[in-house]
C-alpha positions as CSV (number, residue, x, y, z in Angstrom):
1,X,0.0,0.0,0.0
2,X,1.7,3.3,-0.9
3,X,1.2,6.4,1.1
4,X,0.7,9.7,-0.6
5,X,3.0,12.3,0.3
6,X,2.2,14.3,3.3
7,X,2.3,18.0,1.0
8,X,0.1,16.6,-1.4
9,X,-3.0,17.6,-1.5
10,X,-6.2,17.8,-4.6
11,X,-5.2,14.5,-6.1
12,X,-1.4,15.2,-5.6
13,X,-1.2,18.5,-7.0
14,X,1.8,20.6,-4.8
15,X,0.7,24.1,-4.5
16,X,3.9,25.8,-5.5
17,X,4.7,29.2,-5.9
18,X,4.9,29.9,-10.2
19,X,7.8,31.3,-10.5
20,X,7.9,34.2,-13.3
21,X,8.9,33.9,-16.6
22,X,11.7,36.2,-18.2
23,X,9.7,37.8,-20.2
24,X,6.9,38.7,-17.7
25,X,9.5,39.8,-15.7
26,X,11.0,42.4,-17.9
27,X,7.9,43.4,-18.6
28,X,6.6,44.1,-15.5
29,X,9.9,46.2,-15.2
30,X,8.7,48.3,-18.0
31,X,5.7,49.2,-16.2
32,X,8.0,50.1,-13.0
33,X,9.9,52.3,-15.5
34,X,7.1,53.9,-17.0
35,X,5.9,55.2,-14.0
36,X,9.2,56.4,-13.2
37,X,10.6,58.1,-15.8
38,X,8.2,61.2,-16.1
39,X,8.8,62.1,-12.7
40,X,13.1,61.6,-13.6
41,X,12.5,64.0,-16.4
42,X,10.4,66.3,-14.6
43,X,13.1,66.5,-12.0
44,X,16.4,66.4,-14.4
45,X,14.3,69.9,-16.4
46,X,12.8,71.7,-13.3
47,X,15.5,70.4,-10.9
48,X,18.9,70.2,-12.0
49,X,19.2,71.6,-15.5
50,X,18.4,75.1,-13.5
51,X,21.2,74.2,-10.9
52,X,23.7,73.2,-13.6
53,X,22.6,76.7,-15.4
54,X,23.3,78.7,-12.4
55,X,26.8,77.1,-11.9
56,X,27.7,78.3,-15.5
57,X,26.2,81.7,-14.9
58,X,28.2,81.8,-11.9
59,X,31.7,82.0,-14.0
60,X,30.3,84.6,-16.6
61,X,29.3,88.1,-16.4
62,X,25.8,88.5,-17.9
63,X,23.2,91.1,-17.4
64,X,20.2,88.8,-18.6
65,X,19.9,90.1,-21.8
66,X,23.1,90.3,-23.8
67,X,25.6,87.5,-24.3
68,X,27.5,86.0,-21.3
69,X,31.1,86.6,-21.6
70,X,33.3,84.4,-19.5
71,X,34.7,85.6,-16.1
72,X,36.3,82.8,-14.4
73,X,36.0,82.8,-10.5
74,X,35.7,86.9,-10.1
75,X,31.9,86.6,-9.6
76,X,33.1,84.0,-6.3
77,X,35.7,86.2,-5.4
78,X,33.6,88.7,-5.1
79,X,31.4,86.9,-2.9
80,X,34.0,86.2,-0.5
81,X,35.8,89.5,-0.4
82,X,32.9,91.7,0.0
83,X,32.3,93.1,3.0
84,X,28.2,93.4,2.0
85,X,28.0,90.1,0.7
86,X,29.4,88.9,3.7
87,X,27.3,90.8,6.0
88,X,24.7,89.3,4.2
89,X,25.5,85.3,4.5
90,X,26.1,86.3,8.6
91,X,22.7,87.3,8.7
92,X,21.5,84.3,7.7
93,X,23.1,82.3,10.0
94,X,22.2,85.1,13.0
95,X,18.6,84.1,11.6
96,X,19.4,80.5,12.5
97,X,19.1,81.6,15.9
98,X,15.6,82.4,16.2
99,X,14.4,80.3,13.4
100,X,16.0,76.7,14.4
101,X,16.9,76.6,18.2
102,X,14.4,79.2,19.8
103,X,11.5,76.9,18.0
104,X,13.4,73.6,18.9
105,X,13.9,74.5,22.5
106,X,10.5,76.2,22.8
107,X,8.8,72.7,21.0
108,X,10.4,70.7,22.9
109,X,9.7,72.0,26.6
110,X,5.6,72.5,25.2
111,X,5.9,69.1,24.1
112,X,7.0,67.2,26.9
113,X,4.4,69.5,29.0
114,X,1.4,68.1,26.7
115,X,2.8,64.7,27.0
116,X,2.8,65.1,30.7
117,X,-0.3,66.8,31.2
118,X,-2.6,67.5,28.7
119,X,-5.2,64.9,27.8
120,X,-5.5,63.2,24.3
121,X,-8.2,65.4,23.3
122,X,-7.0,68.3,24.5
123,X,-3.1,67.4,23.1
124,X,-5.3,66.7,19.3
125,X,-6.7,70.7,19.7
126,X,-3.8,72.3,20.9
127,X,-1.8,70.6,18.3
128,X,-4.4,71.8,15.7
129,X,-4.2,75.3,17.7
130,X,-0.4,75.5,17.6
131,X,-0.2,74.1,14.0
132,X,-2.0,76.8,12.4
133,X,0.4,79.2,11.9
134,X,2.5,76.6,9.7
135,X,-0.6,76.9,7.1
136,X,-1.0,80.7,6.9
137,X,0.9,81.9,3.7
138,X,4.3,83.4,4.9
139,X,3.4,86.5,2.8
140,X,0.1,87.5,5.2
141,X,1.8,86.6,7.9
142,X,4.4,89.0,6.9
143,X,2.1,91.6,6.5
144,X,0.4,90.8,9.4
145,X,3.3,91.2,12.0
146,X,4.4,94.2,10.3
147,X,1.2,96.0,11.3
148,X,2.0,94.5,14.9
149,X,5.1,95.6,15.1
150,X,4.5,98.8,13.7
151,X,4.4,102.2,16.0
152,X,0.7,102.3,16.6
153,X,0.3,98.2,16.4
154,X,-0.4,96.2,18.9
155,X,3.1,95.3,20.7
156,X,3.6,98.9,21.4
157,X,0.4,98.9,22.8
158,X,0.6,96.3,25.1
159,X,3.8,97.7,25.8
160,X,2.1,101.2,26.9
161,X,-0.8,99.5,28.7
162,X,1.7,97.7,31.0
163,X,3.6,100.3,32.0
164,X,6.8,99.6,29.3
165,X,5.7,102.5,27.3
166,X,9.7,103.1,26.7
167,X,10.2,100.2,25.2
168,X,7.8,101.1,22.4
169,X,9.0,102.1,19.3
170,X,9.3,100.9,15.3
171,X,10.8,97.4,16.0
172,X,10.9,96.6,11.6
173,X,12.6,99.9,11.6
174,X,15.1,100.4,13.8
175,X,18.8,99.1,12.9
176,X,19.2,97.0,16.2
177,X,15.8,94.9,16.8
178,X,14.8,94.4,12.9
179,X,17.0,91.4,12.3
180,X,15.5,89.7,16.0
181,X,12.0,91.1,14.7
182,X,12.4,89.1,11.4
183,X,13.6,86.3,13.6
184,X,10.6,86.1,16.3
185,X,8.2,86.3,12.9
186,X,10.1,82.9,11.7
187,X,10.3,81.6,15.1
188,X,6.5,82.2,15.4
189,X,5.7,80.9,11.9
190,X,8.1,77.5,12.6
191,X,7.2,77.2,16.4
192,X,4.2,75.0,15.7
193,X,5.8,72.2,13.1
194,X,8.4,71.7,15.2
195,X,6.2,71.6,18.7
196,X,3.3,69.0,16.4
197,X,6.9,66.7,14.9
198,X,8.2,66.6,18.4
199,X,5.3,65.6,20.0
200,X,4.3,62.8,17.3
201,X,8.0,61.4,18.1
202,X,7.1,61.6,22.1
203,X,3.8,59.4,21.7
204,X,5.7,56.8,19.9
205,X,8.1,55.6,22.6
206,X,7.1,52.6,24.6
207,X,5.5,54.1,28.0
208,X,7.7,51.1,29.7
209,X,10.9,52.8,29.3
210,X,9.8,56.0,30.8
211,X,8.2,53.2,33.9
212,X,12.0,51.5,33.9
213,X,13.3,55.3,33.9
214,X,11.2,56.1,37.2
215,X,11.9,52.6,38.6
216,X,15.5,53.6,38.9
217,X,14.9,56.6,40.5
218,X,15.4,58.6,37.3
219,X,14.0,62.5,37.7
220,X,12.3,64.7,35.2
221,X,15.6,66.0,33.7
222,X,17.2,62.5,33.6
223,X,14.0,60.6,32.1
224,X,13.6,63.4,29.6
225,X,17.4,63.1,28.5
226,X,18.3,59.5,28.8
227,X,14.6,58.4,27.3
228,X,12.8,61.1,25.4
229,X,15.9,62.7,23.1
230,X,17.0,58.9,22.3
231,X,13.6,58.2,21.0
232,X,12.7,60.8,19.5
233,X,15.9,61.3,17.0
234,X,14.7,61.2,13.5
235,X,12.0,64.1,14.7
236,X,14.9,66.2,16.0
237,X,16.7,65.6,12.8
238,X,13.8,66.9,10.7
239,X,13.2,69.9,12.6
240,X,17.1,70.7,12.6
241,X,16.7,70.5,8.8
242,X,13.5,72.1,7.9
243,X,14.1,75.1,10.1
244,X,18.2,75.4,9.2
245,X,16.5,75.7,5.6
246,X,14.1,77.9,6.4
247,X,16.6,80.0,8.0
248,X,19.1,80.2,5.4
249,X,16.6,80.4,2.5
250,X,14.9,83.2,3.9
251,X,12.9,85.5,1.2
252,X,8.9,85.8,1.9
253,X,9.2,87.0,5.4
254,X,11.8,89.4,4.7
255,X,10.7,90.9,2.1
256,X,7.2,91.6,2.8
257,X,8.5,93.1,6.3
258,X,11.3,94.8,6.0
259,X,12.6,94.3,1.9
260,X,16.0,94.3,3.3
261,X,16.0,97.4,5.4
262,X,16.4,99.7,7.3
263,X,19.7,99.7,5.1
264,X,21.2,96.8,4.9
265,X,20.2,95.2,8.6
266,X,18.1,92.8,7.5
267,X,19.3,91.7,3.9
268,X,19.4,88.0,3.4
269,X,21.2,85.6,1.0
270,X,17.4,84.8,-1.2
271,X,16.7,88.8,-1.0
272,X,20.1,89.8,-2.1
273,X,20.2,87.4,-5.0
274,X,17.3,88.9,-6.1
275,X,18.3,91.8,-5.9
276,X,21.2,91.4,-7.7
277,X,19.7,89.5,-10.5
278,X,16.7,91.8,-11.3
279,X,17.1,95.3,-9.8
280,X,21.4,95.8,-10.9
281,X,21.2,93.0,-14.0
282,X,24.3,91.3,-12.3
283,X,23.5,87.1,-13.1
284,X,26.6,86.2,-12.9
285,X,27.2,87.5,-8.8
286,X,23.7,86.6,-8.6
287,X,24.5,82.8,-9.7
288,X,27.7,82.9,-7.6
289,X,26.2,83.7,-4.5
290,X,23.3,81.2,-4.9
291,X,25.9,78.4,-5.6
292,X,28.1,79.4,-2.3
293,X,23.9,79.4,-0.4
294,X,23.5,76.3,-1.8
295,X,26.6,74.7,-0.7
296,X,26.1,76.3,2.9
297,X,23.0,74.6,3.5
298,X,24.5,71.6,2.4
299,X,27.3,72.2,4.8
300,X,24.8,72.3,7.6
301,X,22.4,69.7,6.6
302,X,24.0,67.0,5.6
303,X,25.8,66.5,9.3
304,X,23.1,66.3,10.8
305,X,21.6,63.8,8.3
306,X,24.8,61.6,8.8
307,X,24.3,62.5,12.6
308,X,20.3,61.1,12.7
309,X,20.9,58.3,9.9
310,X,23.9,57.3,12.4
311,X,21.7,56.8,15.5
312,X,19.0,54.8,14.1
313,X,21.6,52.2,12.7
314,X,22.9,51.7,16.3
């Protein structure tokens, strides 16, 4: 008497995986390719063709209209001999200040507070709350703050109400607070993405390690940096990089509140390039100085993308 084998089953039929032919396979890579390609060529003409443009503008002197004549590395020369220019790149980096760490810090101390505290349907509204200002268009809130900030808007007239009337005065105008009044207008704009990414990171660690934490006799401090920055990595990493962007990218915000003034106080890499480009018909400096922006927020991002990619391998 024979006995079937134990895997067969449906008169002795195995039910094996088919495997694919060779020709089904390829052409089931066509399809992969076809959906693919349109958005490579969209990227390779809207992407990089205008970056590799801007690099050859950058050795030329043009005026936009005429014919570029080569000019070697004056135009980058010029960027890094220039006391303006340079003046210019530093405020960018000033703006870091109040666009990256003052919303970082601030997000994470609101965070861990609403973590702590604030119940699950509470923490969805405030996080709706606090995420609004990430939606308004940067232009009205531009416009906006600049009637705030004005001499008869409202922070002077809080300021008078409270008794800090000296304190009032044209904060967008005056050479030594515009720059930190562009700042708290960024600050105020990125407060909310970072608070709502921080926060999303929080609720994702496992409620046993801050238990473990306590067990120990970990306090707030400890648990918050031995448990909560550990876990919540890749969200600091994001923030780090939108906001560094942000910063050194600046345009909407300054222009619509200041357009670079009073002076030159609050001039900014994105401003000044457009400046250059469309007001004095100066491409090539223009290209220059948006290759050496370019390669400065690449110098700051990509650490910390090493820095986050690093951690979550360990």
């Amino acid at each position: 008497m024979t006995r079937s084998h134990p895997l067969a089953r449906d008169g002795g039929a195995r039910n094996e995986p088919e495997v694919p032919r060779a020709g089904q396979a390829r052409g089931t890579s066509h399809r992969y390719w076809g959906f693919v390609v349109p958005a490579l060529v969209a990227y390779g003409v809207f992407v990089l063709w205008p970056i590799v443009q801007t690099v050859h503008y950058s050795f030329t002197n043009w005026d936009g209209v005429t014919k570029a004549t080569w000019a070697g590395t004056a135009n980058y020369r010029t960027v890094f001999t220039n006391g303006q220019l340079l003046g210019v790149i530093a405020h960018s980096f000033e703006l870091i200040v109040y666009f990256s760490v003052i919303p970082i810090v601030l997000g994470l101390a609101v965070a861990t507070v609403m973590r702590r505290v604030v119940s699950a349907r509470m923490s969805a509204l405030a996080r709706v709350v606090l995420f609004l200002p990430q939606i308004v268009p940067l232009v009205a809130a531009g416009i906006a703050w600049n009637w705030m900030l004005s001499t008869t808007g409202a922070v002077d007239e809080i300021l008078q109400k409270i008794g800090l009337g000296s304190l009032a005065h044209s904060w967008l105008g005056d050479f030594s607070t515009a720059l930190p009044a562009v700042g708290v207008i960024g600050a105020w704009v990125l407060l909310g993405l970072c608070i709502v990414l921080l926060l999303a990171g929080m609720t994702k660690i496992d409620v046993s390690l801050y238990e473990a934490a306590q067990l120990d006799g970990a306090g707030p401090f400890r648990e918050f940096w031995s448990v909560t920055l550990p876990g919540i990595r890749q969200e600091l990493g994001v923030c780090v990089t939108v906001t560094v962007i942000a910063a050194l990218s600046a345009f909407d915000i300054v222009y619509i509140s200041t357009q670079g003034g009073p002076g030159t106080s609050t001039m900014v890499p994105g401003l000044e390039i457009y400046q250059l480009a469309f007001y004095n018909r100066q491409m090539g400096l223009a290209s220059a100085l948006a290759v050496v922006l370019m390669l400065l927020v690449l110098v700051c991002i990509l650490p910390v993308q090493w820095y986050v990619r690093r951690g979550s391998d360990t």
